[in-house]
C-alpha positions in Angstrom: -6.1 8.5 0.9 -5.7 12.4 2.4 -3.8 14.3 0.7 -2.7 18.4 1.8 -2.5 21.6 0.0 -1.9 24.9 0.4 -5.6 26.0 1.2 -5.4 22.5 3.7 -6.7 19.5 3.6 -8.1 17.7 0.3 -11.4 15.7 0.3 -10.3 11.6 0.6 -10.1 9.2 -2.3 -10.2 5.8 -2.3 -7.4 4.2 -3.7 -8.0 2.1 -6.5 -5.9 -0.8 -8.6 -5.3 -0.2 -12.4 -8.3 -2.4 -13.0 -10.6 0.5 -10.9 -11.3 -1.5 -8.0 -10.6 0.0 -5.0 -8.0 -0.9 -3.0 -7.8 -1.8 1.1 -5.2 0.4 2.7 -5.3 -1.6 5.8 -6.7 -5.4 6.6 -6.9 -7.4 9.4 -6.4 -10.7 10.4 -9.8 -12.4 11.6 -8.3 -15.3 14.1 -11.6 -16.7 14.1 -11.9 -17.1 10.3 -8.7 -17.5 9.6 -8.2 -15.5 6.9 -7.6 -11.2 6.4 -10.8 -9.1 6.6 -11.3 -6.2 5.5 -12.0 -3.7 8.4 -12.1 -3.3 12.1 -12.2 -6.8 13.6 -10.2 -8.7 16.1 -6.6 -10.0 15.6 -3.7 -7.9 14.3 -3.1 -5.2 11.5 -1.2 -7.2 8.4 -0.5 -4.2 6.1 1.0 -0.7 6.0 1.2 1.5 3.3 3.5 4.6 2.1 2.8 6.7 -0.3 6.4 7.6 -1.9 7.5 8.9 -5.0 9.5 5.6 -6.0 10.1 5.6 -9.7 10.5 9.3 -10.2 7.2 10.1 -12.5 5.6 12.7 -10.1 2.9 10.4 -8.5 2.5 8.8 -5.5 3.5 4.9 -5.6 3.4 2.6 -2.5 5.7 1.1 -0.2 4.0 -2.0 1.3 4.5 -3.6 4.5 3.8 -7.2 5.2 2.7 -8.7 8.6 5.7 -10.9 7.8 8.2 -8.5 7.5 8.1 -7.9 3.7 8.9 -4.7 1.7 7.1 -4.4 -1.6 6.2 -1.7 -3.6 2.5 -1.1 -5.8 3.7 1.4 -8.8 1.1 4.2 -9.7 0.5 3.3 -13.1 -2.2 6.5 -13.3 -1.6 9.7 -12.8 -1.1 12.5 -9.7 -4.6 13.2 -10.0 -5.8 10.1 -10.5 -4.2 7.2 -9.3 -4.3 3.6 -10.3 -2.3 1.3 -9.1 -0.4 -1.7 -10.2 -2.6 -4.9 -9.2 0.8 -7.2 -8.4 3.1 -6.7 -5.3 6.6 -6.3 -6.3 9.4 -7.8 -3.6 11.6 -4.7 -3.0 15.5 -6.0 -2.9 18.5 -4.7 -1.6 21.6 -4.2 -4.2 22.7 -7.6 -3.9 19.2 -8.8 -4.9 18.3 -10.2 -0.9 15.0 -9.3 -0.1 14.5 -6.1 2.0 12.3 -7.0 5.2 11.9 -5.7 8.7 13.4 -8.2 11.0 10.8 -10.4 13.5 7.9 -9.3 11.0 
């Protein structure tokens, strides 16, 4: 993860779960293999991630999106500084409880 300053740029950190093991920020599909690598490889991009302050604590959670159209969230359970993250997806909903998702995936 980058993250800015005043004086610039920071140096990268890896993102890590709660558990410390760090955590893949992008994956791909491997059509060959048939299964999600980690890495450059052939096939398509299945993840992106937002950092985003979701539950108000000052830290950076993140806003996951699925190569199906899924919205979940990862919740910071660490700290600004140093961030751990929750090891579950949560399935973000809308108000009447539907699952958010970005139409045709």
């Amino acid at each position: 993860m980058l993250r800015g300053s005043a004086e610039g740029w920071l140096a990268p950190t890896q993102l890590c779960d709660r558990t410390a093991k760090p955590m893949h920020a992008g994956r791909y599909y491997d059509m060959e293999k048939k299964a999600h690598v980690s890495g450059k490889g052939p096939g398509f991009r299945a993840y992106a991630w937002l950092p985003f302050g979701w539950d108000g604590d000052r830290d950076l959670d993140l806003v996951v999106g699925t190569d199906r159209g899924g919205i979940h969230l990862r919740v910071n359970e660490g700290s600004p500084e140093k961030p751990r993250h929750a090891v579950e997806l949560v399935e973000i909903q809308d108000t009447d409880g539907r699952r958010l998702e970005v139409p045709g995936g």
